[in-house]
C-alpha positions in Angstrom: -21.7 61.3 40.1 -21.1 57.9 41.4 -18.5 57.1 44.4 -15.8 54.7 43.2 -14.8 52.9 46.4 -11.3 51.1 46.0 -11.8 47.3 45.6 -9.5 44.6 46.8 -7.6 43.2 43.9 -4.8 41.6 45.5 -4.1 39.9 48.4 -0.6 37.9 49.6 0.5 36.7 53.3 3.6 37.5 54.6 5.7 37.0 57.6 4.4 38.0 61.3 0.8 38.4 60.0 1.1 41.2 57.5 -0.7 41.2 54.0 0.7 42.7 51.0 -2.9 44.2 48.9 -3.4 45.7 46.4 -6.4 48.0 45.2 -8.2 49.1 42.2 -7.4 52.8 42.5 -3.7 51.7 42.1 -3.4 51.8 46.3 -0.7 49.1 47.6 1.8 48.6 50.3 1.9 45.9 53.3 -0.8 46.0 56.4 0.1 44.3 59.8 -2.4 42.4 61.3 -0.7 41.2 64.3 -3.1 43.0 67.0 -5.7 40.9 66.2 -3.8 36.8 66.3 -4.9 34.8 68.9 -7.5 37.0 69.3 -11.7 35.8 69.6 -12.1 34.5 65.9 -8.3 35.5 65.1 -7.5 32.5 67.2 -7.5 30.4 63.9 -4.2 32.2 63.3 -2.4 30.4 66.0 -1.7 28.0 63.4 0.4 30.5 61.3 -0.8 28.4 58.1 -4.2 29.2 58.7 -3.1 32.9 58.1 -0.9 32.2 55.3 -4.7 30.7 53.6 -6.4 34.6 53.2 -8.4 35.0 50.0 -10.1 38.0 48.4 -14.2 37.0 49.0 -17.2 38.1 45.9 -17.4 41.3 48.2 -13.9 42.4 48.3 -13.2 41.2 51.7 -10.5 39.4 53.0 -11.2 35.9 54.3 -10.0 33.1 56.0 -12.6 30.6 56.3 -16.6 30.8 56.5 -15.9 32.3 60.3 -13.0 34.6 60.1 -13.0 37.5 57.5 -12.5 41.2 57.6 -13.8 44.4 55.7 -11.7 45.4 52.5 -12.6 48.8 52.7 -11.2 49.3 56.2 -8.0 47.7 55.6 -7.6 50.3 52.9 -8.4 52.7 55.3 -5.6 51.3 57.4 -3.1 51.0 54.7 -4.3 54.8 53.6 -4.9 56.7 56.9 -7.7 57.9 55.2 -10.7 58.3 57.1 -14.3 56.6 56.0 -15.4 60.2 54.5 -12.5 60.6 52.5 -13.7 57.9 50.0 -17.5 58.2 50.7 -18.4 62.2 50.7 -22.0 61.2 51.4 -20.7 60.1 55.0 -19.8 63.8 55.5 -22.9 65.3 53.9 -25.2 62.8 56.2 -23.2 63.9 59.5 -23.9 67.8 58.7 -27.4 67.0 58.0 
């Protein structure tokens, strides 16, 4: 049986460096981002319209420019609470083995 890992759909800034996203499992709501502005790469964000400039890259990841992206799949897991095994059983079979 193959996995279906959600995949980033949607993607729209907000105020204070929050995201509205939306998956392809249906999954959506609003993540806050603000722990990592001004922060190494996340610097770029100082300049508030820099943030406001996030796209969905060929991978499903979020991105800001060829430097600053981040990982779909763990902004789900954010959004979710779910852990990494939750969407990929074969973590949890691989960490019994």
């Amino acid at each position: 049986m193959e996995e279906k890992i959600p995949v980033l759909k949607e993607v729209k800034p907000l105020k204070d460096f929050r995201l509205r996203v939306k998956y392809s499992d249906g999954t959506e709501g609003e993540v806050d981002l603000s722990e990592y502005a001004g922060k190494g790469v996340f610097a770029l964000w100082d300049d508030y319209s820099q943030f406001e400039k996030v796209t969905i890259g060929s991978s499903g990841e979020l991105v800001w420019n060829e430097d600053v992206d981040m990982d779909g799949l763990g902004i789900y897991l954010k959004l979710t609470g779910k852990k990494p095994e939750d969407i990929l059983p074969k973590l949890q079979e691989l960490s019994h083995a």
